[in-house]
LUMLUMDREN-2810 file (N, C-alpha, C; in Angstrom, 1 decimal):
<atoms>
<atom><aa>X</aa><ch>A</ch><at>N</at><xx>0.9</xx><yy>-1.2</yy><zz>0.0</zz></atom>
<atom><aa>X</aa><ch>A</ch><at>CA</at><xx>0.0</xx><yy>0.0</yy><zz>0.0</zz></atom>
<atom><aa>X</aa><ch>A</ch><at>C</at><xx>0.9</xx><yy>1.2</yy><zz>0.0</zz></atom>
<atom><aa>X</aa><ch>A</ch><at>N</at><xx>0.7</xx><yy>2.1</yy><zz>-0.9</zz></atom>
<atom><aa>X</aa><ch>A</ch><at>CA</at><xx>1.1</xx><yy>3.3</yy><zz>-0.7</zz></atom>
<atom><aa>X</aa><ch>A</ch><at>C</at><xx>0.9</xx><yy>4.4</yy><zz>0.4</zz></atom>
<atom><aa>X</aa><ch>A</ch><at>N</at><xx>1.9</xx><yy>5.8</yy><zz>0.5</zz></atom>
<atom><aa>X</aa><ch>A</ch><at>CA</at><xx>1.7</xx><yy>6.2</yy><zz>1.5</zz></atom>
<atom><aa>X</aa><ch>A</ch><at>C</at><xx>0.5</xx><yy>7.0</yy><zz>0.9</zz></atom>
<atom><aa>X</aa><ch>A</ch><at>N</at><xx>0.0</xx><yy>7.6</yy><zz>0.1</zz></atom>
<atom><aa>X</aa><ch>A</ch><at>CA</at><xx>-1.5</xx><yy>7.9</yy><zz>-0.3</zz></atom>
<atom><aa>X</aa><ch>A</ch><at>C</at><xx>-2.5</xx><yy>7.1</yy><zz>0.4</zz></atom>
<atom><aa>X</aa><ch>A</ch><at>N</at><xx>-2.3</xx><yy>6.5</yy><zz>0.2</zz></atom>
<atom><aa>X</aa><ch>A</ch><at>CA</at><xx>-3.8</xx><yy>5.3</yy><zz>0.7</zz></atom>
<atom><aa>X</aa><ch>A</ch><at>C</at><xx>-3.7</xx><yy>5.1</yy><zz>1.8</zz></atom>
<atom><aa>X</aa><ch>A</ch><at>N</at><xx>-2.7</xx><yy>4.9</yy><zz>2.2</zz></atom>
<atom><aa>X</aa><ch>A</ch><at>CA</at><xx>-2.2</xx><yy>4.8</yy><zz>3.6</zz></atom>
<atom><aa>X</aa><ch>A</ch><at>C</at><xx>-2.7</xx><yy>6.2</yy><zz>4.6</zz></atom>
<atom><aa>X</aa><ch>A</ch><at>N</at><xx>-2.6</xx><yy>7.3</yy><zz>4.4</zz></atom>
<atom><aa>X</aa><ch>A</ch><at>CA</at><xx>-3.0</xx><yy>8.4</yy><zz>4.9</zz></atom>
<atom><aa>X</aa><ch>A</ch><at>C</at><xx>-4.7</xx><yy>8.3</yy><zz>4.7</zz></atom>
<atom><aa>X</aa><ch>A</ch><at>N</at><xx>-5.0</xx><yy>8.2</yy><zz>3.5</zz></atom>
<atom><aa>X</aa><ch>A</ch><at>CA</at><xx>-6.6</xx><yy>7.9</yy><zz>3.5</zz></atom>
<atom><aa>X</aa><ch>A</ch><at>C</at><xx>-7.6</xx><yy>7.2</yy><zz>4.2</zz></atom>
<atom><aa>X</aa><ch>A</ch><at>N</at><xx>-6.5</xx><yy>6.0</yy><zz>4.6</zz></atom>
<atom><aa>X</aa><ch>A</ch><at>CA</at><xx>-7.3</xx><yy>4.9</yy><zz>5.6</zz></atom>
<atom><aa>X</aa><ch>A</ch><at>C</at><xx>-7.1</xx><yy>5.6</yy><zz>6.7</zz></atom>
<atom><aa>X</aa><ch>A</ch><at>N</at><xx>-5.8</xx><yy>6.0</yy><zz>7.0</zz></atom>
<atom><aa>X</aa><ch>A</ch><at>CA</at><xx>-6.0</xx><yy>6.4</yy><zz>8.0</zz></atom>
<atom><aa>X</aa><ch>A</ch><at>C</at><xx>-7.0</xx><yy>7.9</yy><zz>9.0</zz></atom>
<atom><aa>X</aa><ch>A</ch><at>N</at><xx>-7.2</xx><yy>8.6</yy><zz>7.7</zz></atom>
<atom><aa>X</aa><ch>A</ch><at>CA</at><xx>-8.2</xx><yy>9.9</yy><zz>7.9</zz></atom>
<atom><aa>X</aa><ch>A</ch><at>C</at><xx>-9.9</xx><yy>8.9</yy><zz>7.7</zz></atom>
<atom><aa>X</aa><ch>A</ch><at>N</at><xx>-9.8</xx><yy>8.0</yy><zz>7.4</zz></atom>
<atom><aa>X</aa><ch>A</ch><at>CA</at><xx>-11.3</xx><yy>7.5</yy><zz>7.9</zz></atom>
<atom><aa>X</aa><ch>A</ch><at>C</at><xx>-11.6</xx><yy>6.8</yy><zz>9.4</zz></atom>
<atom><aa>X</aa><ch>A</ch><at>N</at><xx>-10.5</xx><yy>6.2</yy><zz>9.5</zz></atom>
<atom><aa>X</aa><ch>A</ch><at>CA</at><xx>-10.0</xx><yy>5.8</yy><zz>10.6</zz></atom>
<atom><aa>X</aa><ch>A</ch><at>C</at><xx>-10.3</xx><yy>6.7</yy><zz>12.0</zz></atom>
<atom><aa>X</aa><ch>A</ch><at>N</at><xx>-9.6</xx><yy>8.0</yy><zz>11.8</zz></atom>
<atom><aa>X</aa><ch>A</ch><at>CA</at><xx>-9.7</xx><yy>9.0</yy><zz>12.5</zz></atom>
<atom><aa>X</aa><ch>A</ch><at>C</at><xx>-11.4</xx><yy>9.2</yy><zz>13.2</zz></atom>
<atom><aa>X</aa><ch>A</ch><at>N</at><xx>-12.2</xx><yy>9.8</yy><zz>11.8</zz></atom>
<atom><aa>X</aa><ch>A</ch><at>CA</at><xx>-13.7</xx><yy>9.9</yy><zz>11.6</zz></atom>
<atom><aa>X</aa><ch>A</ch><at>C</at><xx>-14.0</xx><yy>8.7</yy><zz>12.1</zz></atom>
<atom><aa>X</aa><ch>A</ch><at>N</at><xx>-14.1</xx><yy>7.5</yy><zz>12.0</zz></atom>
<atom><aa>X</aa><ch>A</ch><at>CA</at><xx>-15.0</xx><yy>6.5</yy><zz>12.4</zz></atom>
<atom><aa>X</aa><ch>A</ch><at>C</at><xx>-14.5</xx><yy>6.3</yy><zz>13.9</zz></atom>
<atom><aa>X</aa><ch>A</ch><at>N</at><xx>-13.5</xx><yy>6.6</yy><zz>14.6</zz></atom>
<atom><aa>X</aa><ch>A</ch><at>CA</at><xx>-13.4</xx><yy>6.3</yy><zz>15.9</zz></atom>
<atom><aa>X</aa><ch>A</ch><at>C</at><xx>-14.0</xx><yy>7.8</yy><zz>16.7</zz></atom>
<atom><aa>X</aa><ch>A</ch><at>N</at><xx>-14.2</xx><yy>9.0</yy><zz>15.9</zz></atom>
<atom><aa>X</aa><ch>A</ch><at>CA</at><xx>-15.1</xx><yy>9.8</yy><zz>16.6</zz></atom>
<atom><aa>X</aa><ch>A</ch><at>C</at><xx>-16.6</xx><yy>9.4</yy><zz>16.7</zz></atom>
<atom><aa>X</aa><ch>A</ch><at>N</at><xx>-17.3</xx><yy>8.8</yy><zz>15.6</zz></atom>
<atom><aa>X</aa><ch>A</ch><at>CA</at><xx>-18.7</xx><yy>8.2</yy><zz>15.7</zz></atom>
<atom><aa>X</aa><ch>A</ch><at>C</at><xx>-18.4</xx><yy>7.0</yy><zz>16.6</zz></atom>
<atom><aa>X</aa><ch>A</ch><at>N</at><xx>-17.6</xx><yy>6.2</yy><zz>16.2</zz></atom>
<atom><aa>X</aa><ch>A</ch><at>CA</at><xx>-18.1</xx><yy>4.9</yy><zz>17.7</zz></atom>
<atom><aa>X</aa><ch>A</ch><at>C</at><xx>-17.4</xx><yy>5.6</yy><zz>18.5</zz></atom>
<atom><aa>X</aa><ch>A</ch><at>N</at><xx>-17.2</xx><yy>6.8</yy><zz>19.1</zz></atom>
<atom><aa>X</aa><ch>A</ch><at>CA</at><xx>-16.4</xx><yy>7.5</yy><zz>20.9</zz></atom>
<atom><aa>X</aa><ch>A</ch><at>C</at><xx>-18.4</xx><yy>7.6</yy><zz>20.8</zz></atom>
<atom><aa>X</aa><ch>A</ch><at>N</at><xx>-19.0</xx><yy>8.7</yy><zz>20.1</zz></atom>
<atom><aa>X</aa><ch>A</ch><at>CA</at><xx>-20.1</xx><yy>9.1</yy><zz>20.6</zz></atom>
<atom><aa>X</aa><ch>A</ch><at>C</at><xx>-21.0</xx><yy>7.9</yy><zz>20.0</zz></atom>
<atom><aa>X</aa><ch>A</ch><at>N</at><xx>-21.5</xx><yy>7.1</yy><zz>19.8</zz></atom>
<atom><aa>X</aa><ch>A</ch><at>CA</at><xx>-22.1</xx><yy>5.7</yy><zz>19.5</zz></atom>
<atom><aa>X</aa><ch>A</ch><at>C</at><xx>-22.2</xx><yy>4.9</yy><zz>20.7</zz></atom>
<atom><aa>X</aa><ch>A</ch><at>N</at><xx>-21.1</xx><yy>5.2</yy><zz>21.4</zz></atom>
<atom><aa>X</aa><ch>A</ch><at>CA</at><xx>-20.3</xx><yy>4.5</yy><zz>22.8</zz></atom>
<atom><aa>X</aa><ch>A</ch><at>C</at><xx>-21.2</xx><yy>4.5</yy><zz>23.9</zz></atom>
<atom><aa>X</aa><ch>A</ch><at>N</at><xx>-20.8</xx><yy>6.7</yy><zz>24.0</zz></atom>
<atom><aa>X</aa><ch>A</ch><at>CA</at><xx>-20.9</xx><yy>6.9</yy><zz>25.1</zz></atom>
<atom><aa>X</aa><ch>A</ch><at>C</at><xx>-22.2</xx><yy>7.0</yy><zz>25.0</zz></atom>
<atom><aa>X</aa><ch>A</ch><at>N</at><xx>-23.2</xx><yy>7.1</yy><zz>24.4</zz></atom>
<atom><aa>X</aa><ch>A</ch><at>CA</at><xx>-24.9</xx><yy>7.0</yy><zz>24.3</zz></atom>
<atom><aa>X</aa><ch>A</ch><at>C</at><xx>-25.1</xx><yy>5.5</yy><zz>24.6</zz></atom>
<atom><aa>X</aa><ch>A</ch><at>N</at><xx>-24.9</xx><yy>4.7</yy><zz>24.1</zz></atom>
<atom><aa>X</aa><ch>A</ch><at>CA</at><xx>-25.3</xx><yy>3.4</yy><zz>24.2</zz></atom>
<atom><aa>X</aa><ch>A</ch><at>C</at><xx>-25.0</xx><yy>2.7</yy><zz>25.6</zz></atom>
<atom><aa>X</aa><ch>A</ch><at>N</at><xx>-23.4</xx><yy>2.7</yy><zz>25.5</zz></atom>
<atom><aa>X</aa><ch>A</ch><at>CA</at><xx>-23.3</xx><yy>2.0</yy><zz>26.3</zz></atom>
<atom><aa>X</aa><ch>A</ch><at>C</at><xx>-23.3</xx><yy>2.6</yy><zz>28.5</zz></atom>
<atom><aa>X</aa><ch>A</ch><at>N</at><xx>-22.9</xx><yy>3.3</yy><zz>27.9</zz></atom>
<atom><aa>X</aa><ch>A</ch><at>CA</at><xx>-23.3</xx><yy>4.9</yy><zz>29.1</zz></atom>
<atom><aa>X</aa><ch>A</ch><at>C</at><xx>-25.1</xx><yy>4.8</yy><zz>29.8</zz></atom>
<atom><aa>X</aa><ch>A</ch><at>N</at><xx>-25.8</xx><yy>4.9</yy><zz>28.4</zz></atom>
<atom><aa>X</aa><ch>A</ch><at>CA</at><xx>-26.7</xx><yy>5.7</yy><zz>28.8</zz></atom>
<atom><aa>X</aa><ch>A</ch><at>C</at><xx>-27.9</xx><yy>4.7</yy><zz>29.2</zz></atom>
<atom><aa>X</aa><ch>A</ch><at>N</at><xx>-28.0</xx><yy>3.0</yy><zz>29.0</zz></atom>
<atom><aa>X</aa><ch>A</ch><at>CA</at><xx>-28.6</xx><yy>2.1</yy><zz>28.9</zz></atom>
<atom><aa>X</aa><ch>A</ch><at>C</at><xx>-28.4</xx><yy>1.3</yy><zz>30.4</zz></atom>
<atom><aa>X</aa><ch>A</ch><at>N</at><xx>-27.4</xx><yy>1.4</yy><zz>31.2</zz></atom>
<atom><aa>X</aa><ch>A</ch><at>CA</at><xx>-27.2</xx><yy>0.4</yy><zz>32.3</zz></atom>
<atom><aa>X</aa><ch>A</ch><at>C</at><xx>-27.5</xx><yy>1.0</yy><zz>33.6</zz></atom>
<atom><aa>X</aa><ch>A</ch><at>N</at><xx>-27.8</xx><yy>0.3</yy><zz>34.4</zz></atom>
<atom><aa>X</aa><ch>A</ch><at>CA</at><xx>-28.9</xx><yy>0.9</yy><zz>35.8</zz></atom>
<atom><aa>X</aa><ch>A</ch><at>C</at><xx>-28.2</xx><yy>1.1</yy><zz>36.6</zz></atom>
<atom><aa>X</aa><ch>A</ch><at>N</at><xx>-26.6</xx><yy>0.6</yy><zz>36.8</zz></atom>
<atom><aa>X</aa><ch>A</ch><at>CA</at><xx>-26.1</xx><yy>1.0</yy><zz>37.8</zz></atom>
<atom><aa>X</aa><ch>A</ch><at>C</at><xx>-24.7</xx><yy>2.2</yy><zz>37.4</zz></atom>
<atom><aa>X</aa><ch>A</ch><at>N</at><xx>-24.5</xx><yy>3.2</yy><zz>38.4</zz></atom>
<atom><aa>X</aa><ch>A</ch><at>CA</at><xx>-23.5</xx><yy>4.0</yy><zz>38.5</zz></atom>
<atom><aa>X</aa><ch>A</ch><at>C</at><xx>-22.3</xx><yy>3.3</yy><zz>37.9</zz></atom>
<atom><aa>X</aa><ch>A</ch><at>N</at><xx>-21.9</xx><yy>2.2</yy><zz>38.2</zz></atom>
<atom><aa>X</aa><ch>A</ch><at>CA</at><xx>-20.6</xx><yy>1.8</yy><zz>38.1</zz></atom>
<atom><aa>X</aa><ch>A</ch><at>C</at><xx>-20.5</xx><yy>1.1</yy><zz>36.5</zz></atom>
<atom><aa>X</aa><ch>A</ch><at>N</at><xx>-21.5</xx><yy>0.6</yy><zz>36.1</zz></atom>
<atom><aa>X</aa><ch>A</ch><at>CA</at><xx>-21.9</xx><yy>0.4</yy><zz>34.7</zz></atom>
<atom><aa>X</aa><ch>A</ch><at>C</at><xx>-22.1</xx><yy>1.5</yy><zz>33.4</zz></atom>
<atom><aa>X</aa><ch>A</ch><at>N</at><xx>-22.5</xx><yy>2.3</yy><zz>33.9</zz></atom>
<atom><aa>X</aa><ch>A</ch><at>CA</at><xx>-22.8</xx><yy>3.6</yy><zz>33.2</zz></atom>
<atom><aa>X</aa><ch>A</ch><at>C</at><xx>-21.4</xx><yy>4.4</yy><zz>33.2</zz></atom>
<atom><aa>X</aa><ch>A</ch><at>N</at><xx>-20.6</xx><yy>4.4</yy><zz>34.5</zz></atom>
<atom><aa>X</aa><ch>A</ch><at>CA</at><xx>-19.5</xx><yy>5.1</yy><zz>34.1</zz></atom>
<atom><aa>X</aa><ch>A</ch><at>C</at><xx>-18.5</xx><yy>4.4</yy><zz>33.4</zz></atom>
<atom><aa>X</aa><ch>A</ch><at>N</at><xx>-18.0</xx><yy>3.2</yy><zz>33.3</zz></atom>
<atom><aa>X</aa><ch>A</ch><at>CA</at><xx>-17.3</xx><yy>2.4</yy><zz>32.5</zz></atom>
<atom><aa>X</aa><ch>A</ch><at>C</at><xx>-17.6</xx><yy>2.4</yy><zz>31.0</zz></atom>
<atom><aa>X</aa><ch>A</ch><at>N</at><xx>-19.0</xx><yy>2.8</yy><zz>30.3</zz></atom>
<atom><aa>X</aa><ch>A</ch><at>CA</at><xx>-19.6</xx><yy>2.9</yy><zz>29.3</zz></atom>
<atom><aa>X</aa><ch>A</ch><at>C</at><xx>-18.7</xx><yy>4.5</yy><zz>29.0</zz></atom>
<atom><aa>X</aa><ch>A</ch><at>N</at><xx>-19.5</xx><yy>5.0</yy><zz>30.0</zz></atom>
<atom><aa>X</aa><ch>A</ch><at>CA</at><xx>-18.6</xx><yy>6.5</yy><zz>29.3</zz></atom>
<atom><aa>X</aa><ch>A</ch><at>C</at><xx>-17.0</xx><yy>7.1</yy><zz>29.3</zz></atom>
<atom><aa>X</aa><ch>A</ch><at>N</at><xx>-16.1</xx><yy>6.4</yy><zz>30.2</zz></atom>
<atom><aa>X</aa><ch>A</ch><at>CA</at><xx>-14.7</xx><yy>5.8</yy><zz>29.9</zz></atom>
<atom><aa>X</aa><ch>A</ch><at>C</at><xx>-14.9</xx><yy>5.0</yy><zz>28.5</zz></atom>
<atom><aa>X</aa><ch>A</ch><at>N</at><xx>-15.0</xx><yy>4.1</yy><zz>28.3</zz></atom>
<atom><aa>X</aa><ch>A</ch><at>CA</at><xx>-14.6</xx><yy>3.7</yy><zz>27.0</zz></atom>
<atom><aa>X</aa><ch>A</ch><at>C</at><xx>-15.1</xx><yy>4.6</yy><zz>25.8</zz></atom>
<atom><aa>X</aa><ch>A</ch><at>N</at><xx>-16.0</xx><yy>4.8</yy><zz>25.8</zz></atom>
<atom><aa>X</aa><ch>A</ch><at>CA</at><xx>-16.5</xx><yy>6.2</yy><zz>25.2</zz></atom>
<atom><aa>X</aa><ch>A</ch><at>C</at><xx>-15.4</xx><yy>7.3</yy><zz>24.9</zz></atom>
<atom><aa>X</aa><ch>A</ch><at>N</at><xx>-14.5</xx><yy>7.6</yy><zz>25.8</zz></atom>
<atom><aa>X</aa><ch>A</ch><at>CA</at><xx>-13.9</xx><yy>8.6</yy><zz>25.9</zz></atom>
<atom><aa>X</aa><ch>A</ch><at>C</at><xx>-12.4</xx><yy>8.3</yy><zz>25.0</zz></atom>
<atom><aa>X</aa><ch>A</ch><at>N</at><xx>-12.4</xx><yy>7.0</yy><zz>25.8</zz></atom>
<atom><aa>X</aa><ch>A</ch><at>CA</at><xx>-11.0</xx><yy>6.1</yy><zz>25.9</zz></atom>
<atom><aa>X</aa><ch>A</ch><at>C</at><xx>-10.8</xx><yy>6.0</yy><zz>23.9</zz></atom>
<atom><aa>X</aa><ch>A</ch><at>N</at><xx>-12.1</xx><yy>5.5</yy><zz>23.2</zz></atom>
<atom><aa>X</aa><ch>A</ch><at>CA</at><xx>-12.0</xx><yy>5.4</yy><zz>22.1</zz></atom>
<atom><aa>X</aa><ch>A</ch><at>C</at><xx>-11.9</xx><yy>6.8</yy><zz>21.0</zz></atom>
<atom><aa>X</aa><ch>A</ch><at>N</at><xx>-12.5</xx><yy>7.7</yy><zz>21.8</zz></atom>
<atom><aa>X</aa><ch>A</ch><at>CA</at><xx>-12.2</xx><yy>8.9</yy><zz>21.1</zz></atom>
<atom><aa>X</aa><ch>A</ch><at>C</at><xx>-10.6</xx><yy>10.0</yy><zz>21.2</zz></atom>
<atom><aa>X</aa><ch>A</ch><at>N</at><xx>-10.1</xx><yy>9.1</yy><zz>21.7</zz></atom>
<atom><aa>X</aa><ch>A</ch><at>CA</at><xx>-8.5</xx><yy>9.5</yy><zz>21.8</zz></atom>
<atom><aa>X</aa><ch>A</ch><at>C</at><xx>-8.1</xx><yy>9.0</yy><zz>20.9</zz></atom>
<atom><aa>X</aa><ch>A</ch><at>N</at><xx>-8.7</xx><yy>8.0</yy><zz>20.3</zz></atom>
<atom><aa>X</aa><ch>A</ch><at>CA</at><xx>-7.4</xx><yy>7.5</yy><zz>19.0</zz></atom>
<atom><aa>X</aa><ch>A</ch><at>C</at><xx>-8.0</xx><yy>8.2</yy><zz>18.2</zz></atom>
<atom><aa>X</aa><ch>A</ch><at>N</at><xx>-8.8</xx><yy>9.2</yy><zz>17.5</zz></atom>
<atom><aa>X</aa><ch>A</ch><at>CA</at><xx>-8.6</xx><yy>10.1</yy><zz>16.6</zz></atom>
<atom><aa>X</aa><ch>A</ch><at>C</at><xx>-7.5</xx><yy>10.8</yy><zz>16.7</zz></atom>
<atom><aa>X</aa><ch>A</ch><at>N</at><xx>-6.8</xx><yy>11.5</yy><zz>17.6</zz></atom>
<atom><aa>X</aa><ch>A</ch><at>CA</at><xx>-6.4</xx><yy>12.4</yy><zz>17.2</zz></atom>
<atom><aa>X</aa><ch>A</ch><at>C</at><xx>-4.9</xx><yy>11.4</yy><zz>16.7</zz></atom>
<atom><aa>X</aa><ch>A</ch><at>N</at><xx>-4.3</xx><yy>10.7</yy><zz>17.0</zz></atom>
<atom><aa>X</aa><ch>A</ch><at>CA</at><xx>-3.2</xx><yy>9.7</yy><zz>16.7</zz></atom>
<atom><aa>X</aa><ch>A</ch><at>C</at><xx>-3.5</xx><yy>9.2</yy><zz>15.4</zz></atom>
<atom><aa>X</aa><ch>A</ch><at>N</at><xx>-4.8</xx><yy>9.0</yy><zz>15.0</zz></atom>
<atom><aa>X</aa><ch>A</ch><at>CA</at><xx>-4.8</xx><yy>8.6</yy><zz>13.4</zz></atom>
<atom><aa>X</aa><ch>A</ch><at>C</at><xx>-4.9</xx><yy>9.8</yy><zz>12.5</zz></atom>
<atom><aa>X</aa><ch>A</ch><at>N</at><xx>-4.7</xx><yy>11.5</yy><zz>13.1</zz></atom>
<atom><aa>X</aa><ch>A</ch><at>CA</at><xx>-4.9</xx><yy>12.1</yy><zz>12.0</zz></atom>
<atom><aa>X</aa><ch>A</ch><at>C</at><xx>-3.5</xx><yy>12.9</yy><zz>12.0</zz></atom>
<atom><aa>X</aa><ch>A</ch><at>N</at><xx>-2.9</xx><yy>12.5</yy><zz>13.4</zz></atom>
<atom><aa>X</aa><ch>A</ch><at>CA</at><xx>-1.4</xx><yy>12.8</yy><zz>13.1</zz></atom>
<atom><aa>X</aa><ch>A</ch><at>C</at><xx>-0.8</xx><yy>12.1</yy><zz>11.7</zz></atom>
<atom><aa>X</aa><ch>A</ch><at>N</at><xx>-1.1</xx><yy>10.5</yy><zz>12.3</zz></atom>
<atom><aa>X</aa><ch>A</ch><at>CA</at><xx>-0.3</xx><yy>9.7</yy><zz>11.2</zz></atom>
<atom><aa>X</aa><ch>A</ch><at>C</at><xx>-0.9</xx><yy>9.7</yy><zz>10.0</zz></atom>
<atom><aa>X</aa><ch>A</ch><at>N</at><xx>-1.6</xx><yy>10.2</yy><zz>9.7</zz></atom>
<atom><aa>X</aa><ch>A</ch><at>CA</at><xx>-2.3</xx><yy>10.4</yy><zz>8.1</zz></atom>
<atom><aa>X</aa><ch>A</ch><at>C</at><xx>-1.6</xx><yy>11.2</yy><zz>7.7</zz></atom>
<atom><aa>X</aa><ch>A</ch><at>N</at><xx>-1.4</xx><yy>12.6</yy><zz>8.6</zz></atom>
<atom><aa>X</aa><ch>A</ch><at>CA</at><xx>-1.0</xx><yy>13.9</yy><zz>8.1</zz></atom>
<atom><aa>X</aa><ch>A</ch><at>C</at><xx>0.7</xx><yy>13.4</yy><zz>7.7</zz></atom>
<atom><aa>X</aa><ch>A</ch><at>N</at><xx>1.1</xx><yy>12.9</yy><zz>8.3</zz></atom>
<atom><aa>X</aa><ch>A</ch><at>CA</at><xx>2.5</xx><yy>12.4</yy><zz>8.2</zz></atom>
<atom><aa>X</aa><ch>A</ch><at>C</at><xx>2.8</xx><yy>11.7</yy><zz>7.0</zz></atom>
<atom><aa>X</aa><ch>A</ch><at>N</at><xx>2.4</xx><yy>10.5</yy><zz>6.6</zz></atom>
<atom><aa>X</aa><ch>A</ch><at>CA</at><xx>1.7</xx><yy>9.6</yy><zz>5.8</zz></atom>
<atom><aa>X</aa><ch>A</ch><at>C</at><xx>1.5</xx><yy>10.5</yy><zz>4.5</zz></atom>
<atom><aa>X</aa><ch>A</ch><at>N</at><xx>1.1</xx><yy>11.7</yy><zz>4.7</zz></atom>
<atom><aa>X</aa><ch>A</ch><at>CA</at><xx>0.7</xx><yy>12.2</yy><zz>3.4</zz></atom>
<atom><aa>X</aa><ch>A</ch><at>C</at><xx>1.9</xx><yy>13.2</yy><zz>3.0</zz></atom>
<atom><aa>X</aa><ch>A</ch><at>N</at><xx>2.8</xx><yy>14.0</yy><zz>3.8</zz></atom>
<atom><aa>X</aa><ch>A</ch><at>CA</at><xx>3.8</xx><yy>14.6</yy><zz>4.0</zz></atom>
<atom><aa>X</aa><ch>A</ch><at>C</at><xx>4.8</xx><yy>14.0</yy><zz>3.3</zz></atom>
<atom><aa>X</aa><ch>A</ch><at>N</at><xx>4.8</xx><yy>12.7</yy><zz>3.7</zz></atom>
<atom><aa>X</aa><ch>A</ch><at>CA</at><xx>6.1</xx><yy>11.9</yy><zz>3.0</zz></atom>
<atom><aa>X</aa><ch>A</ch><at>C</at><xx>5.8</xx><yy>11.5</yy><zz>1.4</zz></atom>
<atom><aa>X</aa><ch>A</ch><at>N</at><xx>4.3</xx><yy>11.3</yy><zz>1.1</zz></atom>
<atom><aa>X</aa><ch>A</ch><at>CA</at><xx>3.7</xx><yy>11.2</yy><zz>-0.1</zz></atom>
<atom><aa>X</aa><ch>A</ch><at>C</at><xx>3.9</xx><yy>12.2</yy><zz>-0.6</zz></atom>
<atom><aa>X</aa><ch>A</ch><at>N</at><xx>3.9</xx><yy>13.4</yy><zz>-0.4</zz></atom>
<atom><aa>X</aa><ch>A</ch><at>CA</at><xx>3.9</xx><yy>14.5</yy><zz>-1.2</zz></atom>
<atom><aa>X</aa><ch>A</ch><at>C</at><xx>6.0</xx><yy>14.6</yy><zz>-1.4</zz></atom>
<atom><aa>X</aa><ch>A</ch><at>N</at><xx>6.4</xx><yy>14.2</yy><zz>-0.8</zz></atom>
<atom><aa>X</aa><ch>A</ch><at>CA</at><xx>7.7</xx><yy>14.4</yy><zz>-1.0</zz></atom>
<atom><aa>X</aa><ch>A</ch><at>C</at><xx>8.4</xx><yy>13.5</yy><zz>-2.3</zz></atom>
<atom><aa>X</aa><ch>A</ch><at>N</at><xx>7.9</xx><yy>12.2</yy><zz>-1.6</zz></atom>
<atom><aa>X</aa><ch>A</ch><at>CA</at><xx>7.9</xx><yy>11.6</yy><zz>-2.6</zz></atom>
<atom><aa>X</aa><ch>A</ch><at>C</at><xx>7.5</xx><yy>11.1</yy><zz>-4.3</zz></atom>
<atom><aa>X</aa><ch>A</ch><at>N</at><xx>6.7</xx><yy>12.4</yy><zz>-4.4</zz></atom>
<atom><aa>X</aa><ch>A</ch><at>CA</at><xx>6.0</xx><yy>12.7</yy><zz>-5.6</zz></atom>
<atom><aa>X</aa><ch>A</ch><at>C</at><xx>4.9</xx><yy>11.6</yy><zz>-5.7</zz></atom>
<atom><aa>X</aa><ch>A</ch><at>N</at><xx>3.9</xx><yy>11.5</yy><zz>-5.2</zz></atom>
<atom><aa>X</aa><ch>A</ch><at>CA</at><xx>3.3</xx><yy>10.3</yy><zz>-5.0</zz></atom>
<atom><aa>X</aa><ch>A</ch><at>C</at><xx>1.6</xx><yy>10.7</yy><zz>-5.9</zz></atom>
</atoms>
């Protein structure tokens, strides 16, 4: 795979771990009857919306080196 495509997966990648962070934290958060259940829902919630920003580093990078490399 090239680094093109490679930056592209990775900028959807980005986006789709913002929808399942908020997918998450509504579902699994917002559905369970106890305190201790509901906050673990919204930790992971959270926990998953951190890897956007790591996949849009490495995209941006990924595309940097593409553009250098005349890609």
């Amino acid at each position: 795979m090239d680094n093109r495509t490679t930056s592209n997966v990775l900028t959807v990648a980005g986006f789709v771990s913002i929808l399942a962070s908020i997918l998450i934290w509504f579902s699994a958060g917002g559905r369970s009857d106890t305190h201790e259940e509901k906050s673990h829902g919204e930790r992971f919630g959270i926990f998953v919306g951190l890897w956007a920003p790591t996949f849009f580093v490495l995209a941006n990078k990924y595309n940097e080196l593409a553009a250098t490399e005349g890609e």
